[in-house]
N, C-alpha and C positions, 0 to 999 in steps of 0.2 A: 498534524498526523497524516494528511493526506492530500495528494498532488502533486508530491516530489518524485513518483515514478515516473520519468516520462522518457521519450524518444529524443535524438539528437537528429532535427531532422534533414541538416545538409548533409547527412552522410547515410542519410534513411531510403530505400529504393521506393518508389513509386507502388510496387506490387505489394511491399511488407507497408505503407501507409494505408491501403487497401485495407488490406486484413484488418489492420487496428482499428478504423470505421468499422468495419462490418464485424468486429468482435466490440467494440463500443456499443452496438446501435443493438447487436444478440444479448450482452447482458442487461442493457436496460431493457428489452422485453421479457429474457428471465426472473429479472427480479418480480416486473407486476406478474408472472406465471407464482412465483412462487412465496409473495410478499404484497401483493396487491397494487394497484396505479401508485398511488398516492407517495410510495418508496422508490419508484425510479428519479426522485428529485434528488435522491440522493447517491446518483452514480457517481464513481469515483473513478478516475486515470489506473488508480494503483490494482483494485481488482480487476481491470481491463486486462492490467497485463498479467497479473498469475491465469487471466484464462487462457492468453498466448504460450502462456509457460507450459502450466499444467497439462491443455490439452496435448502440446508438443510431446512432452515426458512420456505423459500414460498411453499418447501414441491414441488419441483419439480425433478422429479427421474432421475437420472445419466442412461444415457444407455451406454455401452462400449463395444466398439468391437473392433474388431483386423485390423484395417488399414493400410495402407502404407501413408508415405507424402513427402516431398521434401527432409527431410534431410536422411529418411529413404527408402529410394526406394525398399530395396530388400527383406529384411523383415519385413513381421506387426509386428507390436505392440500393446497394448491395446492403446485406443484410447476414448476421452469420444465423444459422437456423440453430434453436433452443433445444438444446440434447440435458440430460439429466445432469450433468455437471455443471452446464449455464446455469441452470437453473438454483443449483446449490450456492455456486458461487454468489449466485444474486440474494441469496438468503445470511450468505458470510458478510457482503456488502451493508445490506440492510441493519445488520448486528454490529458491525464498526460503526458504522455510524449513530446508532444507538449509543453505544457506548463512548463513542467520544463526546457527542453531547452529554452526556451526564458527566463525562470525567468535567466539559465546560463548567454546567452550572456547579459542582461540588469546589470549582478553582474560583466559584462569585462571579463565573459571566453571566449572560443574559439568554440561556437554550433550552428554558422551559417550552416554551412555544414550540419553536421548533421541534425539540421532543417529542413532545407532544401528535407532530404530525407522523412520526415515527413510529408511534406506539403500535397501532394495529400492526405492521407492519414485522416487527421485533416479535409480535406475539403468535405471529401466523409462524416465522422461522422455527422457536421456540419450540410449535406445535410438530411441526414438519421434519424438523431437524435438532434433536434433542442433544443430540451427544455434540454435534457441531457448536451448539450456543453456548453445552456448558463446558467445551472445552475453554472457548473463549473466555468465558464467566469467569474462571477458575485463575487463568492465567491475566485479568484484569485486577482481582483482589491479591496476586504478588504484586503485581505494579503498584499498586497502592501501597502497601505494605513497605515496597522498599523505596519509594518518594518519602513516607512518613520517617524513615530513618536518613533520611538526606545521604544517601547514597553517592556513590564518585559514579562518575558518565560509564566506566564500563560495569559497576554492578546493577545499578539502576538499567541500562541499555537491555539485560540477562531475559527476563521474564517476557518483553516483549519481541526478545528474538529468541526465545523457547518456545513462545504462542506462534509464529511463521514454521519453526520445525514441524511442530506439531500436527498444524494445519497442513502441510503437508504432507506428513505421513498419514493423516484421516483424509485429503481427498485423491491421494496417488495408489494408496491400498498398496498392492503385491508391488507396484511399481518402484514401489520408494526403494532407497539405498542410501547410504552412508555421502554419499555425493550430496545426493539432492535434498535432505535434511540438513547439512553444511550450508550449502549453497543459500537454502531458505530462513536458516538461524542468522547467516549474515545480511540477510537483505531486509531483517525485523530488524535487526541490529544500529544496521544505517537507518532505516527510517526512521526509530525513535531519535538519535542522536542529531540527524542533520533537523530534525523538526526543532529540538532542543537548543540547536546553535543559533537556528535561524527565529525563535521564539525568543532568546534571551534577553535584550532589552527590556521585549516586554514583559518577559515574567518576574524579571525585580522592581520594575515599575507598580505592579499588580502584587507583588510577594505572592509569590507561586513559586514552587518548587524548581529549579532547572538542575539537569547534572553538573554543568559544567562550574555555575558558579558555587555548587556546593562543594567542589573540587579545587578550585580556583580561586573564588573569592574576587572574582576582577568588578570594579564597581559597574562597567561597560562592557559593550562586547568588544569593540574598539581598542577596549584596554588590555582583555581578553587574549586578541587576535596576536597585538604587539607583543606582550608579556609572553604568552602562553602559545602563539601559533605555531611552533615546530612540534608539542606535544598534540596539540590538537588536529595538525596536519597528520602527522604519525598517527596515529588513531585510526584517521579513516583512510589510511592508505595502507593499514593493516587489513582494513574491509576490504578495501579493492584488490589486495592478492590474493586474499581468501575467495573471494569472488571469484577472480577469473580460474584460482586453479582448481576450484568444483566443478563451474561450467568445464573445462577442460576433461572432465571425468565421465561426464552423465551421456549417454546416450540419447538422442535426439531422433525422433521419428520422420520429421519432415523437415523440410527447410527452416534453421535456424536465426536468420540475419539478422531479421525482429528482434527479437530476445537476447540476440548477443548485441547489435544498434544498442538495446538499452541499459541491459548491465556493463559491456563494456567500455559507453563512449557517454549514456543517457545521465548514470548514474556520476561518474566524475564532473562529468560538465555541472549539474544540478549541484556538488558540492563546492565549484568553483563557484560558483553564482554565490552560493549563502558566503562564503567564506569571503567574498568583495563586498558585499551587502547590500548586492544590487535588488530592486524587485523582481520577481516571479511572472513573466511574460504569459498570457494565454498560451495554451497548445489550439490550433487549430484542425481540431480532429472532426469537424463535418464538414460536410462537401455545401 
């Protein structure tokens, strides 16, 4: 579910790798502002970038300065400064990941423990952020809902890319528009399905639910790919037009390179990867 939003970085400028550190290094100190230490273990790539996005949209300016934090003690580093939507954001974070552990342990993994280190964390958001958690909440038990009916890749895809609308129309307020709710339905859209493509081995291995082979029936992904790849390419190149002709709509406060780097070039490239079957490279996002 998480760590397929990423940058494509030879075609990434120097200045917008900047910002992504230093909007990295502002939500993990958002989150312990607003979710305690113990929840910035669990920063994720993908809220990284709705904070690149979102602030860009609502037109809220990045300020950066040269901090020190727990992992860095001795020397600053750029740092993006914690404004009240960092700080949300780190509580949205905090709450996925919540919830993906538990979607784990209810699929018979092993992320009790881990949960567990969560808990406070999930229950401070909860506190702080009420309508945000149970927005989330709410659009978790569709997901559920429609896995339990074994759903085809584009129904099952629906609720997880209504929870990204949505989430953006509660953290953009008057900003939103028909653009940018498009934009963000499709970009829940892809991450559930490319998580799904790139999970499928092992979710018939496990008998866990996946779209595709509930659609498909392919005993492998391999098999999958061969039999069924022009439908499943067609899919997500139905994402990527919708993609790009939102982004072409939305109005953009500052410089946008970041953000088009990742839905433009980020996001295809990440699909070409699962679709070869190659693994999943680190991002190099500290200095």
């Amino acid at each position: 579910m998480f760590g397929y939003v990423r940058y494509d970085t030879p075609f990434l400028y120097v200045k917008d790798l900047t910002l992504y550190r230093s909007l990295y290094c502002g939500l993990c100190k958002g989150i312990g502002r607003s979710c305690g230490q113990r929840a910035r273990l669990g920063l994720t790539y993908d809220v990284t970038f709705l904070s690149a996005l979102i602030h860009n949209i609502a037109g809220i300016d990045v300020k950066i300065e040269r901090q020190r934090c727990f992992e860095h003690t001795v020397k600053k580093r750029p740092i993006a400064v914690v404004d009240p939507l960092t700080e949300e954001l780190g509580a949205l974070n905090t709450v996925l990941v919540y919830y993906k552990l538990t979607d784990d342990i209810h699929d018979g993994g092993h992320g009790r423990l881990k949960r567990r280190w969560f808990r406070r964390g999930f229950r401070l958001a909860k506190k702080k952020y009420p309508a945000l958690v149970s927005l989330v909440e709410g659009y978790m038990l569709e997901q559920e809902a429609a896995e339990r009916q074994n759903a085809s890749a584009e129904i099952a895809a629906d609720p997880s890319a209504r929870m990204m609308r949505s989430l953006s129309e509660h953290l953009l307020g008057d900003r939103a528009t028909e653009a940018t709710g498009q934009l963000f339905y499709h970009l829940g859209k892809w991450v559930y399905l490319i998580d799904a493509l790139d999970d499928y081995d092992k979710d018939i291995k496990k008998k866990r639910f996946n779209p595709f082979y509930a659609e498909y029936g392919c005993a492998d992904r391999a098999e999958l790919l061969r039999e069924k790849g022009e439908d499943v390419g067609y899919l997500f190149d139905t994402i990527f037009y919708a993609l790009r002709e939102q982004l072409s709509r939305i109005e953009f406060h500052f410089n946008r390179d970041l953000t088009d780097n990742v839905i433009l070039r980020g996001i295809p490239r990440e699909t070409e990867r699962v679709m070869r079957g190659e693994r999943q490279q680190k991002m190099q996002e500290k200095i």
